[in-house]
N, C-alpha and C positions, 0 to 999 in steps of 0.2 A: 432422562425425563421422569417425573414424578408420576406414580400411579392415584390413580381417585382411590379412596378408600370405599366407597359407595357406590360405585358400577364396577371395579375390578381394572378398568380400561385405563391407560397412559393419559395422565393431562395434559390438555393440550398447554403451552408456554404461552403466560401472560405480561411478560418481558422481551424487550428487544431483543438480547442477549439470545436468550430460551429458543426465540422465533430460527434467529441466525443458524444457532449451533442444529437445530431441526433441520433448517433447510437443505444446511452444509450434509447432514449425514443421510436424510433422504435422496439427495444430488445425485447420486449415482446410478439410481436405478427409473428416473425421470425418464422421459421422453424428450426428443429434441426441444420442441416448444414448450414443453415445462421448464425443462433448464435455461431457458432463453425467458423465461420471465423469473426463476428462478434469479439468473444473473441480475437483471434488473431489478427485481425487489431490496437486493445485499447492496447495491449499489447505488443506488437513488432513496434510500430511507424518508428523506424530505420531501420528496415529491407523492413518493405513496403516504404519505400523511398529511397533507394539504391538499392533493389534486382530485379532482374526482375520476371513478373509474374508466369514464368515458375517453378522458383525456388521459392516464394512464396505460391504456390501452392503446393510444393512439401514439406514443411516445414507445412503448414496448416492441409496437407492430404485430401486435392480435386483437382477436375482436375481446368484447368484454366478458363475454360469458368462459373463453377461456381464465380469465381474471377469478371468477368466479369458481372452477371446477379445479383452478390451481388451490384456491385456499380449502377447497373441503378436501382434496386428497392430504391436505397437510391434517386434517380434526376438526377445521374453521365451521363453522354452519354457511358461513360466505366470503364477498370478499368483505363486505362493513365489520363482519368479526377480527377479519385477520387486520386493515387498516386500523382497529380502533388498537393496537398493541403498539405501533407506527407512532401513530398519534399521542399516545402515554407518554412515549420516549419524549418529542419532542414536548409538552406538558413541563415534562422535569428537566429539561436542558436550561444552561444556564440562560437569566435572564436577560432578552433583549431580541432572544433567537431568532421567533418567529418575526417582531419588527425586519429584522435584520432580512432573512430572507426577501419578507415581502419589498422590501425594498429597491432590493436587487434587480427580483422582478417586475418593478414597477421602471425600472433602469429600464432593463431589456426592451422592453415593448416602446420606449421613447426613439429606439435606432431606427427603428423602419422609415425606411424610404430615404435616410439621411446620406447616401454614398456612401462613398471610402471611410468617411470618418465616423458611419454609423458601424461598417464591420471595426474598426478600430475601438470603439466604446464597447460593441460587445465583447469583443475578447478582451478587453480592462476588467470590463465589469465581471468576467467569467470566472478570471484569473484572483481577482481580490476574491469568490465567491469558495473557490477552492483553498487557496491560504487559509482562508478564516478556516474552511472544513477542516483542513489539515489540525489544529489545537484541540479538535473533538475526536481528532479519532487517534492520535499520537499520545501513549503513555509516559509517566516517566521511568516505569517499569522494565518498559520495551527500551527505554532510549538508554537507558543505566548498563541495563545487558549486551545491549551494541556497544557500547563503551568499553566495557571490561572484556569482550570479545576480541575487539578491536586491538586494542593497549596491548593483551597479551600474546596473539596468535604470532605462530612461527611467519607463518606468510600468509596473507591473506589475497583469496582469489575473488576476481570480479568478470563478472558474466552480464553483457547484457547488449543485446543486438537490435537493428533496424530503428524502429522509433527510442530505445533506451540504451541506444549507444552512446548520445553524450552526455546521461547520465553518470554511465558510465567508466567515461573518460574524467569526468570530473572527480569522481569520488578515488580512483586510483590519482591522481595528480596532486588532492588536497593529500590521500593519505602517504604519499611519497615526499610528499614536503615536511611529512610529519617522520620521515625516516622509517617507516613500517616498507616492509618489503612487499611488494605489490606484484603482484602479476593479472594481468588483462587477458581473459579468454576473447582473443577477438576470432573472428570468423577466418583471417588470412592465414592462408597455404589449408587451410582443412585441419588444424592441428588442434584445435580447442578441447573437445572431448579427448583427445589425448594428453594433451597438456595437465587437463583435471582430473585423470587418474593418478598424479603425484601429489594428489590434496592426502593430506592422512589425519588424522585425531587433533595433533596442537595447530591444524591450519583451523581457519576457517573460509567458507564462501558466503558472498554476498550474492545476489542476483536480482536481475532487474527485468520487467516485463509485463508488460500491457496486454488486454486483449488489440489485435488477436497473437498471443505467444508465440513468439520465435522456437523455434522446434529445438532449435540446438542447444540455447538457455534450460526448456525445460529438461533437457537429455541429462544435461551437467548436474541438473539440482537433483534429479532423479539420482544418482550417482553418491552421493554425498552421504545417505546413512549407512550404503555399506562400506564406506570409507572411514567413518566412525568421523566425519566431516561437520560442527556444527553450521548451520544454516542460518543465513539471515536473507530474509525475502523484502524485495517492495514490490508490489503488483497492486493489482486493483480492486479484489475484495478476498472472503474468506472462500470464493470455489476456485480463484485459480488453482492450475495445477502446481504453479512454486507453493501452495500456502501449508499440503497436508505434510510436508517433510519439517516444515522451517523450525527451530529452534526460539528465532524472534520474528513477529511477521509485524509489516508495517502497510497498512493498506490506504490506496490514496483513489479514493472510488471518482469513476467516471462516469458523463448522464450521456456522452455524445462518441460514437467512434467515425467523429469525421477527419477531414483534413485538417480540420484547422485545432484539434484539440491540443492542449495546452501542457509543457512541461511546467507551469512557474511554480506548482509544488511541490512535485515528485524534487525536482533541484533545488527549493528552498530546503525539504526533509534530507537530502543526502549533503547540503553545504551543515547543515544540522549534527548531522552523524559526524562529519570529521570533527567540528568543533568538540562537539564533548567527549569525543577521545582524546582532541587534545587538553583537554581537561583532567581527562583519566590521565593522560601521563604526568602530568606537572600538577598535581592535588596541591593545594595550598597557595598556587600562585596568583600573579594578577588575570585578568581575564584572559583567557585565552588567545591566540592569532597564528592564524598561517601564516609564516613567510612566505613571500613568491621569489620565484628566480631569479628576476629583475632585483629585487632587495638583497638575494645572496651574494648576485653577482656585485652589488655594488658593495655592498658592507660583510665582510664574512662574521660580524656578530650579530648577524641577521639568522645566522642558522643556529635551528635547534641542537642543544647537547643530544647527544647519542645515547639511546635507549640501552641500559642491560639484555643480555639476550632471555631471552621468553622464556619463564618457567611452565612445565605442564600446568592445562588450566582442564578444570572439570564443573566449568559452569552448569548449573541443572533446568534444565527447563524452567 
């Protein structure tokens, strides 16, 4: 963080980015209901920048003046200081944004009272709300380095339990079709944290998980730097606990931890990830495709040529 040259004291961040990375390193030494607005600030950006505090607060589950006491422990004079940072971001996002939200929410509020098929529009409407968020918060940066990650590792482990189990299951299944050697920490016979002490330097782990995280995910990802293990994370913003290890982190933030919340992104991002490794392996080709089983079993020039085996790779953050 930048220092004022003219009080001596640390600026406070007049950037999204700024705000984030404050939050994330303050985090630790918060109080429970700091951290718990903390998490929702990193996670709902659009809403603390359109909503007002009342209704913020009300979405959070504290009252406002905690709203209020969180942004001065951050430097803020309030919370309108700290939302007008919120509100920049969404300013310079690309055009159409804010329509777009508002739209959305102009959707939402038409379900009420409509039955079955009013909960069914809202989780449509939920669902296209996240995909779109997913292009805003997804690099090509990040997705480049999952790729070359991917392409090269000796074997790559996947980790991801309860609600991001068939996550998962997906992302080992696309990348076994693609002929990478795959291993699934799954929870069965208690073996998993054992199983990821054989990760070493040319592996890599992926890992998967939502609030609230699977204990045993996090145990593995914990594991991973002194295994000399590079990380790829997808969770749900920058304070999970997969986020402080990760090598590439992919966050697909959440407004609701209810029953009914929604995989269509987190599975659109990891049918994502296979593709462009398989991209990474075959450079120059026509557009990339998984085969499925069904196509091998019927055509064996359905399966992909067989990779060379994995040179050491020293990708760098």
């Amino acid at each position: 963080m930048a220092i004022s040259k003219h009080t001596g004291k640390q600026a406070i961040p007049r950037s999204y980015e700024g705000v984030v990375d404050l939050i994330t390193h303050e985090y630790p030494a918060l109080s429970a209901g700091s951290q718990q607005i903390a998490r929702f600030f990193t996670q709902n950006p659009n809403i603390i920048a359109l909503e007002s505090i009342n209704a913020i607060a009300e979405k959070c589950g504290v009252h406002p003046s905690s709203l209020v006491r969180f942004s001065q422990s951050l430097g803020y004079s309030g919370f309108k200081d700290l939302q007008s940072v919120f509100q920049t971001r969404l300013a310079t996002a690309a055009p159409g944004f804010r329509e777009r939200i508002s739209a959305l929410e102009q959707e939402l509020t038409r379900k009420a009272g409509q039955g079955n098929m009013g909960v069914l529009r809202d989780l449509v409407v939920r669902d296209i709300a996240a995909l779109q968020g997913l292009m805003d918060t997804v690099s090509e940066t990040a997705l480049a380095d999952t790729a070359d990650l991917l392409a090269r590792a000796e074997t790559i482990y996947v980790g991801g339990q309860l609600r991001s189990e068939p996550l998962a299951s997906l992302l080992r299944y696309l990348l076994t079709m693609l002929h990478r050697r795959v291993i699934l920490l799954d929870p069965a016979g208690g073996l998993a944290p054992e199983m990821a002490r054989t990760m070493g330097a040319r592996d890599v782990l992926v890992v998967i998980a939502f609030r609230h995280y699977a204990k045993e995910v996090v145990s593995i990802a914990e594991l991973a730097p002194a295994l000399g293990t590079p990380l790829i994370a997808i969770t749900d913003g920058p304070l999970s606990p997969l986020a402080k290890n990760a090598r590439v982190l992919f966050t697909v933030p959440e407004d609701e931890y209810s029953f009914s919340r929604s995989l269509a992104a987190p599975m659109c991002l990891v049918q994502c990830l296979a593709t462009v490794t398989a991209a990474r392996l075959h450079p120059g080709g026509a557009t990339p495709r998984i085969p499925s089983v069904t196509e091998i079993a019927r055509d064996q020039s359905a399966r992909l040529p067989r990779q060379p085996e994995a040179a050491p790779h020293g990708l760098k953050k």
